[in-house]
N, CA, C and O of each residue as an XYZ file, in Angstrom:
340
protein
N       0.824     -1.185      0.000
C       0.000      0.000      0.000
C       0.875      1.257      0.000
O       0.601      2.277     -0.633
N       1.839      1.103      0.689
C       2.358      2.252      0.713
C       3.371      2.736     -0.939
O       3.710      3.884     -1.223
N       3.678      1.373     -1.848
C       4.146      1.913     -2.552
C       2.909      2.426     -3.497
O       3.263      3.277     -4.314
N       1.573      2.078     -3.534
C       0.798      2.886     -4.130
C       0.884      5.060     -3.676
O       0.930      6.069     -4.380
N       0.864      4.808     -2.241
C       1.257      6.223     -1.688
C       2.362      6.347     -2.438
O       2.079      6.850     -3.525
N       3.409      6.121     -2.326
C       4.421      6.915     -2.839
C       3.795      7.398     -4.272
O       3.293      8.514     -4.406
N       3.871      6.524     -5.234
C       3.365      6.990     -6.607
C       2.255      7.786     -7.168
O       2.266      8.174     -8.336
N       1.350      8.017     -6.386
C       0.467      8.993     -6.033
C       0.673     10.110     -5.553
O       0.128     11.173     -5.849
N       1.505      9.890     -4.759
C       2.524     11.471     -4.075
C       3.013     11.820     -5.600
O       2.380     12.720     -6.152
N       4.113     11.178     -6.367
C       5.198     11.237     -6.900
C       4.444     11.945     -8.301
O       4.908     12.966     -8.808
N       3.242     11.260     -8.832
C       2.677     12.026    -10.301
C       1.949     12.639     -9.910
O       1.286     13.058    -10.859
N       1.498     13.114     -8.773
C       0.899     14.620     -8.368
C       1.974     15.874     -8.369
O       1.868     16.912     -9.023
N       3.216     15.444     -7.312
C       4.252     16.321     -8.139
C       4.580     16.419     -8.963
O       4.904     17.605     -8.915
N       4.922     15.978    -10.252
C       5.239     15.878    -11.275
C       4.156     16.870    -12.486
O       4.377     17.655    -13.408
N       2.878     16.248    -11.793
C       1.854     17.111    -12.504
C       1.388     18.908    -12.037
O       0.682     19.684    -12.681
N       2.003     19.106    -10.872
C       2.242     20.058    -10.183
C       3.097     21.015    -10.915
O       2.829     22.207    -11.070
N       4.300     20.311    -11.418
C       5.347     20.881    -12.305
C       4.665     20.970    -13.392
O       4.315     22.145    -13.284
N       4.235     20.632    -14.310
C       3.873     20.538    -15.345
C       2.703     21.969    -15.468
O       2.681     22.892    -16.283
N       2.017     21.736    -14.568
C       1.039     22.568    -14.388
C       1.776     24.060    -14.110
O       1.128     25.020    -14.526
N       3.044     24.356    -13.462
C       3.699     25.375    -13.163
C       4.424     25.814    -14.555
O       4.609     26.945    -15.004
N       4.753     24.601    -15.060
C       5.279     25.233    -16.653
C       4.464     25.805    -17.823
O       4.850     26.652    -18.628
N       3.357     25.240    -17.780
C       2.416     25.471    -18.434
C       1.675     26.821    -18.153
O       0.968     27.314    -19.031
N       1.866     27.544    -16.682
C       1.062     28.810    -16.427
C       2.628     29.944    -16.701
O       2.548     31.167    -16.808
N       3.692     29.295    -16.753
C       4.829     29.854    -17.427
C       4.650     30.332    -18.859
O       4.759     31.479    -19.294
N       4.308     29.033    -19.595
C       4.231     29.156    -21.067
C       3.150     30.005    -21.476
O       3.572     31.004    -22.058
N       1.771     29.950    -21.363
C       0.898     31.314    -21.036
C       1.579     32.635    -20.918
O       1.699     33.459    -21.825
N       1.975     32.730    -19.797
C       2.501     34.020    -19.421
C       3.679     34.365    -20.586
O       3.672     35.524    -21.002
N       4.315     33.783    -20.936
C       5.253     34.130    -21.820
C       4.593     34.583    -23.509
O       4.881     35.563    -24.196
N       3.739     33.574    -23.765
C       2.803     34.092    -24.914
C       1.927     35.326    -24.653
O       1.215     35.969    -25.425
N       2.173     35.464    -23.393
C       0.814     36.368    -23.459
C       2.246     37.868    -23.587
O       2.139     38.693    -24.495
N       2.895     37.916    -23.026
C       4.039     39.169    -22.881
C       4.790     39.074    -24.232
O       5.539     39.983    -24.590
N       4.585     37.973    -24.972
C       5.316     38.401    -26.401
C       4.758     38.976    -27.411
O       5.279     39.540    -28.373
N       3.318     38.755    -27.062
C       2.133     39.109    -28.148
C       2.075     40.222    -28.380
O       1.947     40.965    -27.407
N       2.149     40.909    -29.916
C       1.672     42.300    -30.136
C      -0.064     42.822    -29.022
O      -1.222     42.406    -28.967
N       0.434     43.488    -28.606
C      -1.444     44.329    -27.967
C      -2.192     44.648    -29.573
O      -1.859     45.443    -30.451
N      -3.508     43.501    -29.490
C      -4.385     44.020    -30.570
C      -5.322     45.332    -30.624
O      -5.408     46.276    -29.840
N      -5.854     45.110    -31.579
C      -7.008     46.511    -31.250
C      -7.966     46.509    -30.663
O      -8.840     45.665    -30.861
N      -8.096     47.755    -29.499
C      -9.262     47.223    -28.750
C     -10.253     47.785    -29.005
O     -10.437     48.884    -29.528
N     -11.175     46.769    -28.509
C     -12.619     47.059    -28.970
C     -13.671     48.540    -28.017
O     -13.625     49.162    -26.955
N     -14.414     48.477    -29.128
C     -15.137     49.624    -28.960
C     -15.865     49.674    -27.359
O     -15.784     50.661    -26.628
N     -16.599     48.370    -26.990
C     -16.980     48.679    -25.998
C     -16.161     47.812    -25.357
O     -15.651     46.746    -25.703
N     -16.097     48.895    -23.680
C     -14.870     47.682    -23.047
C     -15.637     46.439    -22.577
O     -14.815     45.533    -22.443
N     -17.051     45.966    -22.229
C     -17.268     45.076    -21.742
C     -17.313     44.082    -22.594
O     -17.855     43.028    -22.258
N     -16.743     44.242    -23.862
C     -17.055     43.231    -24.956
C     -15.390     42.684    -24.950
O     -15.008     41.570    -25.306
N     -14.964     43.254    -24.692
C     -13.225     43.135    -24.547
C     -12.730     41.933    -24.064
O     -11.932     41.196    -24.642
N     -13.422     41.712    -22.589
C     -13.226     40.440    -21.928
C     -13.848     38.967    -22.623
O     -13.560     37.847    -22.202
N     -14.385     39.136    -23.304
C     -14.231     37.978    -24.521
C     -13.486     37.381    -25.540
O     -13.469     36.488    -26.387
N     -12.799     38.439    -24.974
C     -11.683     38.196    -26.751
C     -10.652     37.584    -26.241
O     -10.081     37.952    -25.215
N     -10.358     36.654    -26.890
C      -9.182     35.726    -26.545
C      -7.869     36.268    -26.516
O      -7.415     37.050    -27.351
N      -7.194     35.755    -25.372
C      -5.806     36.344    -25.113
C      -4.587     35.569    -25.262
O      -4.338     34.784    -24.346
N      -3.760     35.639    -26.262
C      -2.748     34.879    -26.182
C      -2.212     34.219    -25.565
O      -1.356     34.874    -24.971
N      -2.175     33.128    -25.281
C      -1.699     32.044    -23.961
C      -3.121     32.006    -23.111
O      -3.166     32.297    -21.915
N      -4.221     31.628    -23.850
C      -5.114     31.274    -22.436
C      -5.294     29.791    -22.787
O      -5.718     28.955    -21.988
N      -5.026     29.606    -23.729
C      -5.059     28.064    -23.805
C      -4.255     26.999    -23.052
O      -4.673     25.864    -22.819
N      -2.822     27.575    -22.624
C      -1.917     26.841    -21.759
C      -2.345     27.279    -20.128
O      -2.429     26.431    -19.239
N      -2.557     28.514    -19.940
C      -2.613     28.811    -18.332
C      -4.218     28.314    -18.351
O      -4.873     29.000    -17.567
N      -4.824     27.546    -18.876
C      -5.994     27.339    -19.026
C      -5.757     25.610    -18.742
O      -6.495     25.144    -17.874
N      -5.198     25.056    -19.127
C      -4.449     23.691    -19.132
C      -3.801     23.687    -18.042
O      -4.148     22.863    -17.196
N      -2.909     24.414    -17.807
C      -2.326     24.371    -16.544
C      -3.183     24.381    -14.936
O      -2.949     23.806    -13.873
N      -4.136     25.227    -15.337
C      -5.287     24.992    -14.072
C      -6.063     23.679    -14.373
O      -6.750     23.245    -13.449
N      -6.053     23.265    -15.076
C      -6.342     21.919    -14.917
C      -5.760     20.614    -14.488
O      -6.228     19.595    -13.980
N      -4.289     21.096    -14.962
C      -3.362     19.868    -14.218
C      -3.301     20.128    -12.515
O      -3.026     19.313    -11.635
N      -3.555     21.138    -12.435
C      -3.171     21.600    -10.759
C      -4.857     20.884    -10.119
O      -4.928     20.039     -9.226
N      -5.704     21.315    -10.636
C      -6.948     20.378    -10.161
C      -6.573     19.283     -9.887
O      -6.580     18.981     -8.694
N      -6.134     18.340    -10.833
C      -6.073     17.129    -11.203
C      -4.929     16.596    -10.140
O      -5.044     15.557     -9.489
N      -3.504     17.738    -10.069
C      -2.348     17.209     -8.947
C      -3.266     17.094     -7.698
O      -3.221     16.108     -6.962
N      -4.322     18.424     -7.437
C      -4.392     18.096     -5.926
C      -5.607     16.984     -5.495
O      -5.592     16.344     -4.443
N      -6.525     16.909     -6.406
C      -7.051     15.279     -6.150
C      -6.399     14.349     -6.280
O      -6.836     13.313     -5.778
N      -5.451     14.314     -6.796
C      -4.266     13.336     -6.674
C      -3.460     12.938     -4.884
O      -3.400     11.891     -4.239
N      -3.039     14.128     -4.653
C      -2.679     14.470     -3.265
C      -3.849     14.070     -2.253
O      -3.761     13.114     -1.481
N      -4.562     14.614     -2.315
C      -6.116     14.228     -1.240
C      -6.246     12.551     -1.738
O      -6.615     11.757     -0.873
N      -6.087     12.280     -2.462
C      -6.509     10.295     -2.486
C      -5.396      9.997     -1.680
O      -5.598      9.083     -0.880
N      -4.085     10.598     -1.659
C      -3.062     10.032     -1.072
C      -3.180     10.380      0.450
O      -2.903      9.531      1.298
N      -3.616     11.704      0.800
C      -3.752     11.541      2.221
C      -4.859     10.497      2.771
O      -4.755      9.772      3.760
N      -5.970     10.611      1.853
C      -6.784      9.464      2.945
C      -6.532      8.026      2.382
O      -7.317      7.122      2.668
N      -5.747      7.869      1.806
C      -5.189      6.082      1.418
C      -4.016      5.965      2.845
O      -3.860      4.962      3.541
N      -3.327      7.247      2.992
C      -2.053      7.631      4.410
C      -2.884      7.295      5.389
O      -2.564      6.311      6.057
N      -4.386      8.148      5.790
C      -5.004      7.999      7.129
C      -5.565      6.918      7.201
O      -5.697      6.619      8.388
N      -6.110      5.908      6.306
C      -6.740      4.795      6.815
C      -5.467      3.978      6.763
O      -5.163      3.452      7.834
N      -4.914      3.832      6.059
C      -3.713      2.828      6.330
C      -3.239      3.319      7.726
O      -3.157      2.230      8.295
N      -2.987      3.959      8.366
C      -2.288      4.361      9.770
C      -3.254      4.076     11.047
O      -2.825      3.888     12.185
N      -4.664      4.074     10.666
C      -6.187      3.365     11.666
C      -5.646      1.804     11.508
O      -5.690      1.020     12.456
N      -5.171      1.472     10.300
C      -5.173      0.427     10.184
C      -6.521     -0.713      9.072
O      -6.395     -1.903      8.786
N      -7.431      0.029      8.777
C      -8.191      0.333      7.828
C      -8.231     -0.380      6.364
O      -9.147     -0.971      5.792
N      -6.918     -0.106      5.982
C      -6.152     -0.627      4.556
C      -5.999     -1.934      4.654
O      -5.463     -2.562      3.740
């Protein structure tokens, strides 16, 4: 059981990273991008797609995904330690 914990720990970090590179790669598309033209009304503005939302958009998803990863591993940790497992 516990080497299931470890590996559950181990591709939650991993996906943690991934997820940190990915809100990197966003940010970097988004600061290289020419500023387009903006639109007439500003509340219409916030619709318009922004360079790199597709990765920092991905990236919040891997971070979802790391920390349900993490939470299965703590309660696979707490019942194994009741004795439970």
């Amino acid at each position: 059981m516990r080497g299931t914990i470890n590996k559950l720990v181990g591709v939650s970090i991993s996906l943690a990273c991934l997820a940190a590179g990915s809100f990197y790669l966003g940010g970097r598309a988004a600061r290289e991008a020419a500023p387009g033209p903006q639109p007439a009304n500003p509340f219409a503005g916030q619709f318009t797609g922004e360079p790199g939302d597709g990765w920092v958009l991905f990236g919040g998803f891997l971070l979802l995904v790391a920390v349900a990863l993490i939470a299965a591993g703590l309660m696979l940790r707490t019942q194994e330690g009741r004795g439970q497992g």
